[in-house]
N, C-alpha and C positions, 0 to 999 in steps of 0.2 A: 435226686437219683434213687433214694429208697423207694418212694413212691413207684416209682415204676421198677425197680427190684420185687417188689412185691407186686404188681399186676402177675411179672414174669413168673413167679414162684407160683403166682396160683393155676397158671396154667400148664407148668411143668415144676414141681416140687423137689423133683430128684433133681434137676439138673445145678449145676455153678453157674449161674448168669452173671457172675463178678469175675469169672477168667475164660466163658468159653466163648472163642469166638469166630464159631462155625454153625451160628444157629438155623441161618438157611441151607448153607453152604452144607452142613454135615446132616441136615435133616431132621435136626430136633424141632424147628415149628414147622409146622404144614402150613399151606393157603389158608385154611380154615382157622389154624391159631394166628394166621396172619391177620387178618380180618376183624377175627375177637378183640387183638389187639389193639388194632388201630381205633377201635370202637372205643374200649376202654381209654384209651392214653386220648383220645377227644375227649371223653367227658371227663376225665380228670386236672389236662393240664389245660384245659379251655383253647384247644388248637383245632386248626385243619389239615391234616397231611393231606395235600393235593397228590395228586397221581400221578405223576411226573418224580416222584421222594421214593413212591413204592419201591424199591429196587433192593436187591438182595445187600448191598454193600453198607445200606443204613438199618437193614435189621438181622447183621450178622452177630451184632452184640451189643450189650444191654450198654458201653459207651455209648456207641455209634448212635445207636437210635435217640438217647439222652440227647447227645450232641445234634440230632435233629432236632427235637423238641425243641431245645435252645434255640436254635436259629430260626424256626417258627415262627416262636414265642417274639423275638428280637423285631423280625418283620411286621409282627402285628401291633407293636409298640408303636 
């Protein structure tokens, strides 16, 4: 989970990404740190988010999305 606590810090520093969780929902990532993101957390956690995962509900917070990862990760096992 730091690991990607820290993806999220570097593309928004100011925010709490350990209690906020309205990141799409409230407007603190764009499409464009959407994107960045998913870039990043492939080559870090050695995943695929298929397009079908994209959805506001798994990157409304730094759980949620984890908790993707996870389950990724589980299927690629």
């Amino acid at each position: 989970m730091e690991k990607l606590l820290d993806i999220l810090r570097e593309l928004h520093p100011e925010t709490d990404f350990e209690t906020e969780t309205r990141l799409v929902d409230g407007g603190v990532l764009s499409s464009f740190d959407i994107v960045m993101l998913i870039t990043r957390i492939e080559e870090e956690f050695d995943v695929v988010i298929p397009a079908r995962d994209i959805v506001p509900e798994h990157f409304n917070s730094a759980k949620a999305l984890y908790t993707l990862i996870e389950k990724i990760s589980e299927q690629d096992d």
